[in-house]
C-alpha positions in Angstrom: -1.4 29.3 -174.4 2.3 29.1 -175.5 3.4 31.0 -178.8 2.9 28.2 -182.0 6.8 27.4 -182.6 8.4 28.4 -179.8 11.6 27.4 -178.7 12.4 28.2 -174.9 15.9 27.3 -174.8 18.3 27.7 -171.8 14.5 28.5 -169.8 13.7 25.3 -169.9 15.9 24.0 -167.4 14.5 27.1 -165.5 11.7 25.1 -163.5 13.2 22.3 -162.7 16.6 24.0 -161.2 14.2 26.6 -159.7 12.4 23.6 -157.9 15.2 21.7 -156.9 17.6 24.8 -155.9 15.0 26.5 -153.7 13.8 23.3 -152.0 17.3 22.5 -150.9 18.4 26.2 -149.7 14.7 26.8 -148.0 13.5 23.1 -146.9 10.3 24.3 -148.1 9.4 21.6 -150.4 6.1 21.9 -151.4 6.3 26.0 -152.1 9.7 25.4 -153.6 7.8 22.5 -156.0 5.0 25.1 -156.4 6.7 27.7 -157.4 8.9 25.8 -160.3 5.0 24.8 -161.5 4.2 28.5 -161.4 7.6 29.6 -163.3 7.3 27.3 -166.0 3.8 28.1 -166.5 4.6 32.0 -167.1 7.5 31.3 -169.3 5.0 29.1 -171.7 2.6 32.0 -171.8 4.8 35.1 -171.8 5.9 34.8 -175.5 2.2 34.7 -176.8 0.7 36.9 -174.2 3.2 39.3 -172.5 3.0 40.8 -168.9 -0.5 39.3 -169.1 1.3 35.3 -168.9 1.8 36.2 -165.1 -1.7 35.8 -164.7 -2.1 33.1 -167.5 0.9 31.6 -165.6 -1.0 30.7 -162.3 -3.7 29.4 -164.2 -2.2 27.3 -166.0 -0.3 26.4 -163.0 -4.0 25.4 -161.7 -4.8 23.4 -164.9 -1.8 21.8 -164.5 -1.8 20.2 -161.2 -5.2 19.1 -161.2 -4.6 17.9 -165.2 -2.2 15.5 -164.2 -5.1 13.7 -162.0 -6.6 12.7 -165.6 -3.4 10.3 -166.5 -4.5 7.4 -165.0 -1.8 5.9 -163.8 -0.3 9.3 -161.6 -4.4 9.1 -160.2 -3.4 4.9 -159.1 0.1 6.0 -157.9 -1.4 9.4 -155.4 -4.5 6.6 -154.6 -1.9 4.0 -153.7 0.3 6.8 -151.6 -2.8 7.0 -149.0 -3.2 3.6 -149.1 0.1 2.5 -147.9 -0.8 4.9 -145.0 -3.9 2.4 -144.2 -1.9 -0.3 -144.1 0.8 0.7 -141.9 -1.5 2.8 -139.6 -3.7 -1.0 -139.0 -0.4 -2.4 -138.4 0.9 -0.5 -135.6 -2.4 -0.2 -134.0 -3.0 -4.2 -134.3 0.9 -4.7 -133.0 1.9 -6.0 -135.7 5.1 -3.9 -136.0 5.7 -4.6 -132.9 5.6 -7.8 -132.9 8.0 -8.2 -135.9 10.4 -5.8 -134.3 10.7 -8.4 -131.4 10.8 -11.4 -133.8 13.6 -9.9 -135.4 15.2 -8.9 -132.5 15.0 -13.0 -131.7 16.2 -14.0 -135.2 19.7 -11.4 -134.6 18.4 -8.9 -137.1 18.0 -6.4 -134.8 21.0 -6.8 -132.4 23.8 -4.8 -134.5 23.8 -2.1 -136.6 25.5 -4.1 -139.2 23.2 -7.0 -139.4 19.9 -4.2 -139.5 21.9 -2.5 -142.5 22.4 -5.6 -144.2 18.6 -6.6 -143.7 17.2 -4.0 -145.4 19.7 -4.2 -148.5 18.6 -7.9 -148.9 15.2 -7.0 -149.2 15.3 -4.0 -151.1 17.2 -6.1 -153.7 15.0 -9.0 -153.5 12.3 -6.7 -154.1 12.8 -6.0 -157.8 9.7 -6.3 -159.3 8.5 -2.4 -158.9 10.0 0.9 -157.5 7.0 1.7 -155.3 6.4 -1.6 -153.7 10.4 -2.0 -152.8 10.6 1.0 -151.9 7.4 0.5 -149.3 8.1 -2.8 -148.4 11.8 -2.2 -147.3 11.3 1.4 -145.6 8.0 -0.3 -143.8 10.4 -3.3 -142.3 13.5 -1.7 -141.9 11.8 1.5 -139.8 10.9 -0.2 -136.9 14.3 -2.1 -136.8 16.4 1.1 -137.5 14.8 3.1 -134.9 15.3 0.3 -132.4 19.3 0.8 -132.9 19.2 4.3 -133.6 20.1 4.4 -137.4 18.8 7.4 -138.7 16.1 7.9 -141.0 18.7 9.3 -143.3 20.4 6.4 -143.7 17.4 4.1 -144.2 15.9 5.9 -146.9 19.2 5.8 -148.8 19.3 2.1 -148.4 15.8 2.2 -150.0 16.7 4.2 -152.7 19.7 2.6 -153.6 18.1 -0.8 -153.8 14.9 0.0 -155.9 15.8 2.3 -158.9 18.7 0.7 -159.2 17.8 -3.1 -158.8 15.1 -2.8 -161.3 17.2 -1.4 -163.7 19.3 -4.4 -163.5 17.3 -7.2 -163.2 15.2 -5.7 -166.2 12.1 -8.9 -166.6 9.8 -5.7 -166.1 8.2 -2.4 -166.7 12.0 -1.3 -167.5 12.8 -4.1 -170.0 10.2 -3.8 -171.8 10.1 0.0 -172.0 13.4 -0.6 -173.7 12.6 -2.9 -176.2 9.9 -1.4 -177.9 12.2 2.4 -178.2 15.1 0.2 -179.4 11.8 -1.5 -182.1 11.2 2.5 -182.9 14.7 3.4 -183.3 15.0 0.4 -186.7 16.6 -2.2 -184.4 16.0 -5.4 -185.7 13.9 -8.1 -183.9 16.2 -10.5 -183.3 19.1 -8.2 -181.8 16.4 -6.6 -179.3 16.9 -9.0 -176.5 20.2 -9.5 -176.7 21.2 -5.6 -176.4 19.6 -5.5 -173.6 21.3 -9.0 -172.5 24.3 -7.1 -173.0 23.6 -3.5 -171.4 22.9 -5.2 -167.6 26.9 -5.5 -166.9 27.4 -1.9 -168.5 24.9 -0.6 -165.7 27.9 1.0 -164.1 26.1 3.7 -162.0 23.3 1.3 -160.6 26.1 -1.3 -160.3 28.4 1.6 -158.3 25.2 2.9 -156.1 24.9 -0.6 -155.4 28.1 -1.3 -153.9 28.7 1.9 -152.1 25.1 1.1 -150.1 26.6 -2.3 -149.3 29.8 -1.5 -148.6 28.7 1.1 -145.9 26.4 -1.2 -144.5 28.9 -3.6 -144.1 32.2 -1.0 -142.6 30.0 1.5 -141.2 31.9 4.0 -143.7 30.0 7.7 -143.9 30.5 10.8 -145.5 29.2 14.4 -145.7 26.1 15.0 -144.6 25.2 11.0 -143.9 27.8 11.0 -141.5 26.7 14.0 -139.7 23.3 12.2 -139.2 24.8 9.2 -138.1 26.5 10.6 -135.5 23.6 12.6 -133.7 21.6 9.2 -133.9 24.2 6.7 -132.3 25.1 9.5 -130.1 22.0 11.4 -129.3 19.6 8.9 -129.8 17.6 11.5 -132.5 16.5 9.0 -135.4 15.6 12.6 -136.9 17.1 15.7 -136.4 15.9 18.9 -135.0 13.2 20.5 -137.0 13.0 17.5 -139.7 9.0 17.5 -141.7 9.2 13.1 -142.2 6.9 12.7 -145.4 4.7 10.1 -143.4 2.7 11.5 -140.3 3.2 11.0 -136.5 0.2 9.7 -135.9 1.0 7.0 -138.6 4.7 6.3 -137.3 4.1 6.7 -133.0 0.9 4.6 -133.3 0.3 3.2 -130.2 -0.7 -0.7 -130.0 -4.6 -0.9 -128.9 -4.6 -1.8 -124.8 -4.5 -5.2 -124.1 -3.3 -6.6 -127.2 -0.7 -9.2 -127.5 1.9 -7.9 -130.6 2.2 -10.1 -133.2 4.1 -10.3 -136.3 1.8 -11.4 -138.3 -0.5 -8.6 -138.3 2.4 -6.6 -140.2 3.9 -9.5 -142.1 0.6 -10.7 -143.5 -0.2 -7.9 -145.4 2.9 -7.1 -146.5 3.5 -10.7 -148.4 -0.1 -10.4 -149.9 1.1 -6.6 -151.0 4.3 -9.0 -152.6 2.1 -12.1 -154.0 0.0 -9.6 -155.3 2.6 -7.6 -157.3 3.7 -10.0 -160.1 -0.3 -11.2 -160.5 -1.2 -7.9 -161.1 1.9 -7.8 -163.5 0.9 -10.9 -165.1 -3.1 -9.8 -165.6 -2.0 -6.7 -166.6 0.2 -7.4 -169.3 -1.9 -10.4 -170.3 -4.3 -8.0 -171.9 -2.2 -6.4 -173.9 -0.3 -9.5 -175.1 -2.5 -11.6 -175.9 -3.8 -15.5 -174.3 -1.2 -16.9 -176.0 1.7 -14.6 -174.5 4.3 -16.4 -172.2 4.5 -15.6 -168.3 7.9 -13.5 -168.8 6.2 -11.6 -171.7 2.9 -10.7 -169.6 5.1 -9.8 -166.7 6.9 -7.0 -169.1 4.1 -5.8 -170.6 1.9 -5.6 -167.4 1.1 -2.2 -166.2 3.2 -1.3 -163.3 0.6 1.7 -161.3 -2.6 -0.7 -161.2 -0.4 -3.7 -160.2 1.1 -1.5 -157.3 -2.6 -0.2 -156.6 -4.7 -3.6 -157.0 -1.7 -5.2 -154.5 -1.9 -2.1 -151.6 -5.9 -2.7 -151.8 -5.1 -6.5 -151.3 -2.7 -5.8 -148.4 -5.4 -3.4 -146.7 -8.2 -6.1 -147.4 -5.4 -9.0 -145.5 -4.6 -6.7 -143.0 -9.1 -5.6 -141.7 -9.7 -9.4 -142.1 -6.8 -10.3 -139.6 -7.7 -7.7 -137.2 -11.2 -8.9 -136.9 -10.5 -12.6 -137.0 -8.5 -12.1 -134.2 -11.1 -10.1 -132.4 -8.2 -7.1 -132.4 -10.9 -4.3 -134.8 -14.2 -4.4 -135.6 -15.1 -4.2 -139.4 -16.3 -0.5 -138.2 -12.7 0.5 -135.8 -10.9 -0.8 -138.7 -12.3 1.0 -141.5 -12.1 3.9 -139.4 -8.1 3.8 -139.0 -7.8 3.1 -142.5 -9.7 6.3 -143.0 -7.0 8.2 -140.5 -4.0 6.5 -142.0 -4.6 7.7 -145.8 -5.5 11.4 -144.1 -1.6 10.6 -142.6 0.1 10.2 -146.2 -2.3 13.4 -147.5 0.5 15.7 -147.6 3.0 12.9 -149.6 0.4 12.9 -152.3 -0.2 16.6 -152.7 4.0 16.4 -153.2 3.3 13.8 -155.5 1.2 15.7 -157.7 3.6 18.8 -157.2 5.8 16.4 -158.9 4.2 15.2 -161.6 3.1 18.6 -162.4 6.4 19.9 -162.7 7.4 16.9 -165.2 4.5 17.9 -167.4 5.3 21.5 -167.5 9.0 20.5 -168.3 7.4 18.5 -170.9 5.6 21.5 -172.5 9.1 23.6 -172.1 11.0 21.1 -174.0 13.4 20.5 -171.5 14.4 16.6 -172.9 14.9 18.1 -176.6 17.0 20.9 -175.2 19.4 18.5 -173.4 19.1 16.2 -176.7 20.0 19.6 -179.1 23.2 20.1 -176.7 24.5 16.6 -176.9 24.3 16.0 -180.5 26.7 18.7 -181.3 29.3 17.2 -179.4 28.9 13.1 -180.2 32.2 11.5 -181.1 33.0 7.5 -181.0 34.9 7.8 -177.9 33.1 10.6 -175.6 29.5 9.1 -177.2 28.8 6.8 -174.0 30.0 9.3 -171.1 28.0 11.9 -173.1 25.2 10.0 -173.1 25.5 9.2 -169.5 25.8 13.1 -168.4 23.3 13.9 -170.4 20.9 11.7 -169.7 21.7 12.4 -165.6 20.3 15.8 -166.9 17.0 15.0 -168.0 16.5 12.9 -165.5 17.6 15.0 -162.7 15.4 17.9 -163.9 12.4 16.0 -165.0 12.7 13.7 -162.1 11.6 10.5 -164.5 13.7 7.5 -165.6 11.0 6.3 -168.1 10.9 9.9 -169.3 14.5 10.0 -170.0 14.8 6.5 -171.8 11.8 7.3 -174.2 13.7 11.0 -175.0 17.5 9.7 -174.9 17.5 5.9 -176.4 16.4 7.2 -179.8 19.2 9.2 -180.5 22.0 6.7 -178.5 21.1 3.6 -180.3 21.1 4.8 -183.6 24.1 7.3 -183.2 26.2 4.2 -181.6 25.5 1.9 -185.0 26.3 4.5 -187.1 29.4 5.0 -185.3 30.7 1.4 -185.0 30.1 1.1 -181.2 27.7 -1.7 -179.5 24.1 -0.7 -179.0 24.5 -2.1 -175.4 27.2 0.3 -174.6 24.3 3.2 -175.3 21.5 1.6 -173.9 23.5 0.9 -170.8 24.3 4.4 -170.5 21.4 6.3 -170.8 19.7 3.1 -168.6 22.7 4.7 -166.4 22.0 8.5 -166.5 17.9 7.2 -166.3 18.6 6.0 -163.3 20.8 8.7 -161.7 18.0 11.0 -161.3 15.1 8.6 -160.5 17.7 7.9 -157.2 18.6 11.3 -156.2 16.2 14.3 -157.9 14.2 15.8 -155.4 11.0 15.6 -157.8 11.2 12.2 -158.3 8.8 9.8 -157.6 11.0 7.1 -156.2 13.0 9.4 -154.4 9.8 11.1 -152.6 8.7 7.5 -151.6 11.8 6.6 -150.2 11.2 9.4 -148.1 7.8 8.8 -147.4 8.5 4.9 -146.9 11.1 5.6 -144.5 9.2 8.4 -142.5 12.4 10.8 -143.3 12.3 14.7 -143.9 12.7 15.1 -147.6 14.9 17.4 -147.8 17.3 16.0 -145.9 17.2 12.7 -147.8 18.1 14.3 -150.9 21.4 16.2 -149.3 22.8 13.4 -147.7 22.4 11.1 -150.4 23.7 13.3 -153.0 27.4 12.8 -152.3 27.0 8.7 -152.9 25.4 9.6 -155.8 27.6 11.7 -157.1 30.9 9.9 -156.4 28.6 6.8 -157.9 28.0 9.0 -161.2 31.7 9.7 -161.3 32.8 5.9 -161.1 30.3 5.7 -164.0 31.4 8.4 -166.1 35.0 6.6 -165.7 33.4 3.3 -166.5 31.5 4.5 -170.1 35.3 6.4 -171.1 37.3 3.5 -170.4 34.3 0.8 -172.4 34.2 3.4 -174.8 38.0 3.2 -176.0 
């Protein structure tokens, strides 16, 4: 459909800002994600076929969406969406997120707003396996807790942002790691230096290392700003978890789940399943990667190489399997009642996965529009020695902003960094680290990323206004950054 040859230029940022712009100004998400499909589907087809690529344009638009079902690992990460909304639906209905509320209310989790803060930022860091399952597991037990002392749903879902983008990308015995290593193979570094690069890039993390800080630090002062503290204050002081008019990513239904009459809550029935979901993780990891290995490939090697979407799926199904088996052991469901709920709790996260493949449609039309090479054409123009790791740091915040993919932005950025930084007498690390960096940036803050839509989702927050109140942290954590790359780079 597009023109052989064609080079789109400056229009190739055009769906992504289109998206991203419109969502924020409207708080129409979905249309606003729609329509960046439908823009960047004309502009492919208008230089081959005219005033005729407006029609071409929806079509393709069409072709898109539904194409990006055939990947199979965006089909395992919409079928896991629905899932989670199984799991947590059996939970509330089975009082078992009650139940945990009051045990953690006995332990002293729940009696401060401090302590609450602090409980969910150790467990999104402990969490470090996978983006998806952190984020799940520390929106699912920090929800109920929150709610109890009135932190808003705001707040939550920064604390689950901050802690799983950014934790994975420093503790990197995973999908990320491995990523790494192989584009640092394709760009002619040699075997034995591999390991050690990226050995050497985890303290130069500077904006994961920055978000990190500035989500404990509020958590442990209380200290808000912009928007965030805005929120705050309507939650401590009108008791509104949400504010008026706010579209939370997970369903009512799902989140206001009454426990069944006459049951006894019990922790348990929420806990359970969400260990399994956790046991589950790194096995998947380990099988996963296994295959591609080889028998004879170590545990830390299988982990690495293990593929992170059917890990995430095959450890929701076990969680959902945990959590029907404990309801009808304890005479709580029938087989029947239970599969039944399940049914009504995927149909609660159906709108979070049309968003999801919104998303991923937009990253495959930015794809097709070049948008990566664009950014990539722009910044080598301007690489010197001393401005070549903040340059690779803004630039790679770019691509990942717009295309709303970390893994995207390494694959697209690392080949030019690493070889540009040998040639120029500068560490490998010091690149690697900053387009790990700049990766990072936007999987914690775009609108159309994945991590940042299941933060919202995960935390049961409107969208929209997860992305404006976080952006300030994240901007003043990109600007430590920036500061951080000048200074190593002298």
């Amino acid at each position: 459909m597009t023109a052989p040859g064609t080079d789109f230029g400056l229009l190739s940022l055009a769906t992504p800002l289109a998206a991203v712009v419109l969502a924020l100004l409207t708080r129409q998400v979905y249309l606003s994600l729609l329509f960046g499909v439908v823009l960047g589907q004309v502009i492919l087809a208008w230089p081959a076929h005219g005033a005729l690529g407006l029609l071409l344009g929806l079509q393709g638009s069409v072709d898109t969406t539904v194409g990006v079902l055939t990947d199979p690992g965006n089909a395992r990460v919409v079928l896991f969406v629905a899932l989670v909304g199984a799991v947590l639906l059996l939970a509330q209905r089975t009082g078992g997120v009650e139940g945990f509320v009051r045990s953690m209310t006995r332990l002293g989790v729940g009696k401060t707003r401090r302590r609450a803060q602090l409980f969910v930022f150790v467990v999104g860091v402990l969490v470090f396996i996978e983006t998806s399952i952190s984020c799940m597991v520390t929106g699912s037990v920090g929800r109920p807790v929150c709610d109890r002392l009135k932190i808003s749903r705001e707040r939550l879902s920064f604390l689950c942002d901050s802690t799983s983008a950014p934790v994975c990308a420093l503790l990197l015995f995973n999908a990320w790691g491995a990523l790494i290593l192989q584009l640092m193979a394709a760009s002619g570094v040699e075997e034995g230096r591999r390991v050690d690069i990226l050995l050497r890039s985890i303290p130069l993390n500077f904006y994961s290392l920055a978000i990190l800080a500035l989500a404990l630090l509020t958590a442990l002062i209380g200290w808000e700003f912009g928007p965030m503290a805005k929120a705050e204050r309507r939650a401590r002081e009108l008791g509104k978890v949400l504010a008026d008019g706010a579209r939370p990513l997970m369903a009512r239904e799902i989140t206001e789940a009454r426990v069944k009459e006459g049951v006894e809550p019990r922790a348990r029935h929420f806990t359970v399943p969400i260990l399994v979901m956790l046991l589950m993780m790194p096995v998947g990891l380990y099988l996963t990667g296994l295959q591609k290995a080889g028998p004879g490939a170590g545990i830390t090697a299988a982990l690495m190489r293990g593929s992170g979407s059917t890990a995430v799926l095959w450890a929701v199904l076990a969680a959902l399997v945990s959590a029907v088996i404990l309801a009808k052991w304890d005479r709580i469901l029938g087989i029947g009642e239970a599969v039944d709920l399940a049914i009504q709790g995927a149909g609660g996260l159906a709108s979070m996965a049309f968003l999801m493949l919104l998303a991923f449609a937009i990253g495959a039309t930015c794809k097709s529009l070049g948008t990566g090479p664009y950014v990539e054409g722009l910044l080598k123009a301007h690489l010197t020695r001393e401005w070549l790791a903040p340059l690779l740091f803004v630039a790679s915040c770019l691509v990942s902003f717009a295309t709303g993919t970390s893994f995207g932005t390494l694959a697209v950025m690392i080949p030019i960094g690493v070889p540009a930084a040998a040639g120029m007498g500068v560490h490998e690390s010091l690149a690697v680290a900053a387009v790990l960096s700049g990766g990072v940036f936007g999987d914690h803050c775009s609108p159309i990323s994945d991590t940042t839509l299941m933060s919202s989702m995960a935390s049961a927050a409107d969208h929209v206004d997860h992305v404006k109140t976080q952006l300030p942290y994240a901007f003043t954590a990109a600007a430590l950054a920036f500061l951080g790359f000048y200074l190593a780079g002298l």
